[in-house]
matplotlib code that plots the C-alpha trace (Angstrom):
import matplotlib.pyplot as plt

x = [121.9, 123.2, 123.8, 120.1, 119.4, 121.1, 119.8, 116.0, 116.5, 118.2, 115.4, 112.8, 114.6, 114.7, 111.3, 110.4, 112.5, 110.9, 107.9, 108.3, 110.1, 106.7, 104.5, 106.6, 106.7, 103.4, 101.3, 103.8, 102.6, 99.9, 101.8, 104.6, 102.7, 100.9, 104.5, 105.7, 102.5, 102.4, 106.4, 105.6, 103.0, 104.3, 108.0, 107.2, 105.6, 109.0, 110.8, 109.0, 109.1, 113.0, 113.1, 110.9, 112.9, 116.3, 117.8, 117.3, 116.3, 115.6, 113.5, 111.4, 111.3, 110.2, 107.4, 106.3, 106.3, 104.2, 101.9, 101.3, 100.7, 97.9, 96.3, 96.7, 97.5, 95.6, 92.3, 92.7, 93.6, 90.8, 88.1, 89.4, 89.7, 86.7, 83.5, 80.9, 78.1, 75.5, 72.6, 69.3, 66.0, 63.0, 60.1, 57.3, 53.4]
y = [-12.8, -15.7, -13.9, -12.4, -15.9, -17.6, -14.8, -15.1, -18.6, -18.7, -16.4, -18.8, -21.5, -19.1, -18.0, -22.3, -22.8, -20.0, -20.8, -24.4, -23.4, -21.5, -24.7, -26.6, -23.8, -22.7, -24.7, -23.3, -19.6, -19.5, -21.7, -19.5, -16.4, -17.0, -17.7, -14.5, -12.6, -15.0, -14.5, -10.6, -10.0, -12.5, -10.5, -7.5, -10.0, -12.0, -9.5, -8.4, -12.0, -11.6, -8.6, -9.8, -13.6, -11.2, -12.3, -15.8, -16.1, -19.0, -20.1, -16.8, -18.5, -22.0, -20.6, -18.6, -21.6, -23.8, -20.4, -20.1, -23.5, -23.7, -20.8, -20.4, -23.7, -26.1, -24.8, -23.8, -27.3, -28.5, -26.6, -27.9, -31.2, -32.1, -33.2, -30.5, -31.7, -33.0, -31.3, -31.9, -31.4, -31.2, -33.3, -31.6, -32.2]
z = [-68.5, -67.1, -63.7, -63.5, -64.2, -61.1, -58.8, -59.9, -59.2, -55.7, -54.6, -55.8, -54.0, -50.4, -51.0, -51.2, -48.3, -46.1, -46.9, -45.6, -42.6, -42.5, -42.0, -39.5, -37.5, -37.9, -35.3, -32.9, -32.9, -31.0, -27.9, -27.9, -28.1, -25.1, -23.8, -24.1, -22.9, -19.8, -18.9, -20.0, -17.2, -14.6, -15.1, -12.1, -10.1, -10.2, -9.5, -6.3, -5.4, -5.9, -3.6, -1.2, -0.8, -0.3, -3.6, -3.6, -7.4, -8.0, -5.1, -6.8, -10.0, -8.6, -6.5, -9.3, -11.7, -9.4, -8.4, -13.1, -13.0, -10.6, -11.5, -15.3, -16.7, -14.9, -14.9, -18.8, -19.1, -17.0, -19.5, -22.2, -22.0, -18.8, -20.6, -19.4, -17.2, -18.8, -19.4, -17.3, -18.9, -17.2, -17.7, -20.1, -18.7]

ax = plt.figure().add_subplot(projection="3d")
ax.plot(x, y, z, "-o")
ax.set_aspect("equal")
plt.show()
């Protein structure tokens, strides 16, 4: 009994503990999950930047960080955080 006891209890105390390493890490998803799909789809592309720069890697990997930047991140970021023009409205008669 006493045995059922202490293992009822550890997993209450995991299930707690997972459940907070739930909400710290929780805000997180949705950056790192565009991560992934971003690296995912940019990975050919590398790699015929690779073969087309004769091996030199990492020259690959810095022009394709700069080339993501300009044209995923930046204007994502420009959307979101530029106010939108404002709004004209003509005159009624």
């Amino acid at each position: 009994m006493q045995h059922q006891l202490f293992v009822l209890a550890f997993f209450f105390v995991l299930l707690v503990l997972f459940y907070q390493i739930a909400m710290i890490f929780g805000p997180f998803l949705v950056p790192i999950l565009w991560a992934v799909i971003i690296a995912r789809m940019s990975n050919g592309l590398y790699l015929n930047l690779v073969y087309l720069l004769r091996g030199r890697d990492t020259l690959a990997a810095a022009l394709l960080t700069f080339g993501t930047m300009f044209l995923v991140v930046f204007p994502i970021v420009s959307l979101t955080f530029l106010d939108p023009p404002p709004v004209v409205v003509p005159p009624t008669m």
